[in-house]
C-alpha positions as CSV (number, residue, x, y, z in Angstrom):
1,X,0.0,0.0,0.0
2,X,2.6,2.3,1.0
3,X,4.7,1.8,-2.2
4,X,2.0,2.1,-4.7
5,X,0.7,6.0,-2.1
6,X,4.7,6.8,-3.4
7,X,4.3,5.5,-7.0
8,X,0.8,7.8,-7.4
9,X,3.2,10.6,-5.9
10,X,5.7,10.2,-8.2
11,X,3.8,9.8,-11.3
12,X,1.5,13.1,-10.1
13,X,4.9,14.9,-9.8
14,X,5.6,14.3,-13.4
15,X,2.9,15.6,-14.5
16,X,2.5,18.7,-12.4
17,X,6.4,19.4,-13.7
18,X,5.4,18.7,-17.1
19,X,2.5,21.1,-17.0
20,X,4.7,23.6,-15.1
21,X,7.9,23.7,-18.0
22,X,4.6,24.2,-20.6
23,X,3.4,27.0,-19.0
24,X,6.7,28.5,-18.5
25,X,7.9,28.2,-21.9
26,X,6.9,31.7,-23.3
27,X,5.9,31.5,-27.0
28,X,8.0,33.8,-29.3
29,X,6.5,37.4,-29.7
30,X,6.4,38.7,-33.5
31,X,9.6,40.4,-35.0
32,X,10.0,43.8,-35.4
33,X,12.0,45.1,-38.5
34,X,13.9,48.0,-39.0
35,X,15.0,48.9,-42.5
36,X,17.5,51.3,-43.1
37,X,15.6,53.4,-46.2
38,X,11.9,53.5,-47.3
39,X,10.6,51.6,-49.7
40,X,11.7,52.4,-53.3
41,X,15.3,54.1,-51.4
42,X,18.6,52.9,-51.6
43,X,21.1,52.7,-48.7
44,X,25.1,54.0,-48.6
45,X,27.4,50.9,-48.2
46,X,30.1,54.1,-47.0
47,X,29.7,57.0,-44.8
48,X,30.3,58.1,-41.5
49,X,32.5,55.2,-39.5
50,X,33.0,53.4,-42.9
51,X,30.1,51.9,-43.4
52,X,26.0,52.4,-43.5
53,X,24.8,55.4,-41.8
54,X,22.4,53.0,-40.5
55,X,24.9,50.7,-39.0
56,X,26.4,54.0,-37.8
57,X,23.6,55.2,-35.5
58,X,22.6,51.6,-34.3
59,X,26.5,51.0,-33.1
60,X,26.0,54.7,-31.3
61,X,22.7,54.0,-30.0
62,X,24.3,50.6,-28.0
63,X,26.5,52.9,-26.5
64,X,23.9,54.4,-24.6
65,X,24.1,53.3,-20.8
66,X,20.2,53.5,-20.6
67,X,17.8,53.5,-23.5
68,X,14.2,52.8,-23.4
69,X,13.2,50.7,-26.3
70,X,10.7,53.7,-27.7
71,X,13.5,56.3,-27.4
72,X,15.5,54.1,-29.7
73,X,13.4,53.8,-32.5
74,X,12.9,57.5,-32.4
75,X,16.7,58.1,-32.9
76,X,17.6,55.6,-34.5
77,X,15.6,57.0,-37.3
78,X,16.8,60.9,-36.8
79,X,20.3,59.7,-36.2
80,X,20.4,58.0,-39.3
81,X,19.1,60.8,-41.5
82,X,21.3,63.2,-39.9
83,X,24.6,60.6,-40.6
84,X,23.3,60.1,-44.0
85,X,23.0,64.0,-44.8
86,X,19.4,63.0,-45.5
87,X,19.7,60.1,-48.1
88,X,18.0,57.3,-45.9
89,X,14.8,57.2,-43.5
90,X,14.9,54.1,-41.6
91,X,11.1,52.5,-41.7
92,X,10.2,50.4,-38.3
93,X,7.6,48.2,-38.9
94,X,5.6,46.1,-35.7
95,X,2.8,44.7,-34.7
96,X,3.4,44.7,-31.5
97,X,4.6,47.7,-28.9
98,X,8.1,47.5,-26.7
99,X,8.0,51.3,-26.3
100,X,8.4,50.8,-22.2
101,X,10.8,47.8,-22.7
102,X,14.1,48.9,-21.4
103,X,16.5,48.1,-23.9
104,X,19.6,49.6,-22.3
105,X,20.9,48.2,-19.8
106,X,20.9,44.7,-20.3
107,X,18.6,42.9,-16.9
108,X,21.2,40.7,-15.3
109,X,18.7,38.1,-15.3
110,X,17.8,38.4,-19.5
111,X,19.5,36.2,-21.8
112,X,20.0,38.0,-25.1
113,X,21.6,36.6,-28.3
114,X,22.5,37.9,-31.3
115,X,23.5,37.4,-34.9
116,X,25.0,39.8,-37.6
117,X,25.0,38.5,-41.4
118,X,26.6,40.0,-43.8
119,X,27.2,39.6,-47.5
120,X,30.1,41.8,-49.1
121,X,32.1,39.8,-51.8
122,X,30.1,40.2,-55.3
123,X,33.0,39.2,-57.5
124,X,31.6,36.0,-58.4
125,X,28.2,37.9,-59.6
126,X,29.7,40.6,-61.1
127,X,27.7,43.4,-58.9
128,X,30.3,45.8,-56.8
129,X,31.4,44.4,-53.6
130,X,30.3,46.1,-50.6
131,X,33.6,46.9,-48.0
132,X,31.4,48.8,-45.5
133,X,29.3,45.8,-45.2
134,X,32.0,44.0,-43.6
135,X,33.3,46.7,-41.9
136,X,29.9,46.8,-40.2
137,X,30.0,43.4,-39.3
138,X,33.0,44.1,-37.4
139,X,31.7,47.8,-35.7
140,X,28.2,46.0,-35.3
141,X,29.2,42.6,-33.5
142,X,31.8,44.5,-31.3
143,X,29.1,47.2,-30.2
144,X,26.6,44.2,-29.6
145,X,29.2,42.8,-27.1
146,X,29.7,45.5,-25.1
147,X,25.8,45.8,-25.1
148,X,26.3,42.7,-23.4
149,X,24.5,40.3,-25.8
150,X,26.0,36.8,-26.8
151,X,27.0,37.4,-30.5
152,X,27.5,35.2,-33.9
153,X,28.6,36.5,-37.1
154,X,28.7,35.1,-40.5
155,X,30.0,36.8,-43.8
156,X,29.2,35.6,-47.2
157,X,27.8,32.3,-46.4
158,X,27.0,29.8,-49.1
159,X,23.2,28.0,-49.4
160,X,23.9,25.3,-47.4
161,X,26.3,27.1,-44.6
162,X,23.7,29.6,-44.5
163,X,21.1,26.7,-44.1
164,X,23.3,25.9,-40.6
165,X,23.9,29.3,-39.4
166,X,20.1,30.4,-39.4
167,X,18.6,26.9,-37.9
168,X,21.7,27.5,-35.5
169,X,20.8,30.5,-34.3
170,X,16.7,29.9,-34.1
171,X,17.7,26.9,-31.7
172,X,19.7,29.2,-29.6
173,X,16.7,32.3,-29.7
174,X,13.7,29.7,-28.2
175,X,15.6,29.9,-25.0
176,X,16.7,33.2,-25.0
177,X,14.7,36.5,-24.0
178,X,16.5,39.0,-26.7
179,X,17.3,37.9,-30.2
180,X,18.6,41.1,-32.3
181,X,19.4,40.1,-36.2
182,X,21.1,42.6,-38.5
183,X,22.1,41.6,-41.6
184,X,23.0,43.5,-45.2
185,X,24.3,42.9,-48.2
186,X,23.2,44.2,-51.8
187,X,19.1,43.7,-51.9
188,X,15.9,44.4,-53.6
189,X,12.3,44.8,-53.0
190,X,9.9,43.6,-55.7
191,X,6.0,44.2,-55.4
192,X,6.5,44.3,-51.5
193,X,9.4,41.5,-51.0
194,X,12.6,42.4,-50.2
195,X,15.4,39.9,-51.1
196,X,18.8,39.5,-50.0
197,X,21.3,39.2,-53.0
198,X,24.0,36.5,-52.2
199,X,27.7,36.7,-53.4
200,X,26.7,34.9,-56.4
201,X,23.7,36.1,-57.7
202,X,23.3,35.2,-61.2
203,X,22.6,39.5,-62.5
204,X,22.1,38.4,-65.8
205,X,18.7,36.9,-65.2
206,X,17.5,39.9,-63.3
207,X,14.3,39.3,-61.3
208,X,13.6,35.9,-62.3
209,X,15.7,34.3,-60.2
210,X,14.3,35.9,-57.3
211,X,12.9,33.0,-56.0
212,X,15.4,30.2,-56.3
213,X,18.7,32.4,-55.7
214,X,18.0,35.5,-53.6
215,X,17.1,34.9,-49.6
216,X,13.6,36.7,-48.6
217,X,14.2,38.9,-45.5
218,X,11.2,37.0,-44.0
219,X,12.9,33.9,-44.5
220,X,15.9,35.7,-42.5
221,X,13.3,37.0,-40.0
222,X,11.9,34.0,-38.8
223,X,14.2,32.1,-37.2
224,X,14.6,35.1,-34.3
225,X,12.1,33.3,-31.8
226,X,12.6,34.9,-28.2
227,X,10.2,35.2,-25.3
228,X,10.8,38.9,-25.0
229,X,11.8,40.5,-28.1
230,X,12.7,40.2,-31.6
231,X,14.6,42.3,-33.8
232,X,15.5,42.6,-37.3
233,X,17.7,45.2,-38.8
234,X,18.2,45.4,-42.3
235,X,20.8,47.5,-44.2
236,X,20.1,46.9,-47.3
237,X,18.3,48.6,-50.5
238,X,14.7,48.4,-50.9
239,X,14.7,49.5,-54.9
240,X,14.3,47.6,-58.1
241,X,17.4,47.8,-60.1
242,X,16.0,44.9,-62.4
243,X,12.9,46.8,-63.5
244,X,15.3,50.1,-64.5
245,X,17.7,48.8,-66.7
């Protein structure tokens, strides 16, 4: 009698713990992107630091030793215009609202991850390579330490590395509270998608490759899956060179 009492304890224990971890795990909240022009605009691989304006005023920003998250939006968007003499307007787009969440400093108890992605070698593909890109990886990744986030980079990643790096890092954002994502590169946006070009982007077949070749920021987006917050920034263009020429 007494050992089946302790086997009914021990199996109700289970359950209770099984019920408790599912109610703890938070499900992801929806990203939030940040590009670094409007739609239509392109973006300066150099300025101001070597690189993207953008990149410029988000590597300033995390400098800040407190920083509500709706402060940040705000000048992350006038510090870019001002750094980019006027050329770019970031757009913030969200369906949710952080605007309380205090982004700087880092809660000791938070876990927050990060990856920056960059593509900047275009030889292969014949478009001009991009050196500010990967001097923004650099002045990006360095920034997001000191911010205090655990941070991965990747530059110029093949299919199937790329494949890795972003199933990688997804794994890692479920149990993590923070997830930040910038990544850049040469890109498009055709009726309402923007693609990121890869180093070896066939150019000759224009848009129609789209599809099969080029990497859809939502693609890149959805592997950031933190209970807290999501971010995406984007330094890309957001034109279409393929319906100009």
């Amino acid at each position: 009698m007494h050992s089946l009492k302790q086997f009914v304890v021990f199996v109700l224990s289970l359950i209770i713990g099984n019920l408790t971890s599912i109610s703890l795990a938070a499900s992801p909240v929806e990203p939030i992107y940040f590009y670094a022009s409007q739609p239509g605009e392109q973006t300066l691989d150099q300025g101001e630091g070597g690189g993207n304006p953008f990149a410029s005023a988000l590597v300033d920003l995390l400098a800040h030793d407190t920083l509500t998250f709706g402060t940040f939006c705000a000048e992350l968007i006038d510090l870019t215009e001002q750094k980019s003499s006027g050329f770019q307007r970031p757009e913030i787009l969200s369906q949710i609202d952080l605007g309380a969440w205090q982004f700087l400093p880092k809660p000791s108890i938070e876990r927050r991850i990060a990856l920056v992605l960059v593509f900047s070698d275009y030889t292969i593909s014949g478009a001009p390579s991009l050196p500010g890109a990967k001097n923004d990886l650099d002045r990006i990744s360095k920034a997001l330490v000191k911010a205090r986030f655990e941070v991965q980079t990747a530059i110029d990643p093949d299919q199937s590395k790329l494949k890795s790096i972003l199933n990688e890092f997804s794994e890692r954002s479920k149990v993590s509270d923070v997830a930040v994502l910038y990544t850049t590169g040469h890109g498009v946006e055709v009726n309402g998608i923007v693609y990121l070009l890869p180093g070896d982007y066939p150019l000759e077949y224009g848009k129609s490759k789209l599809n099969e070749h080029a990497i859809r920021l939502t693609r890149i987006g959805s592997v950031v899956r933190a209970s807290k917050a999501n971010l995406v920034f984007y330094g890309g263009c957001r034109n279409n060179p393929f319906d100009e020429q």
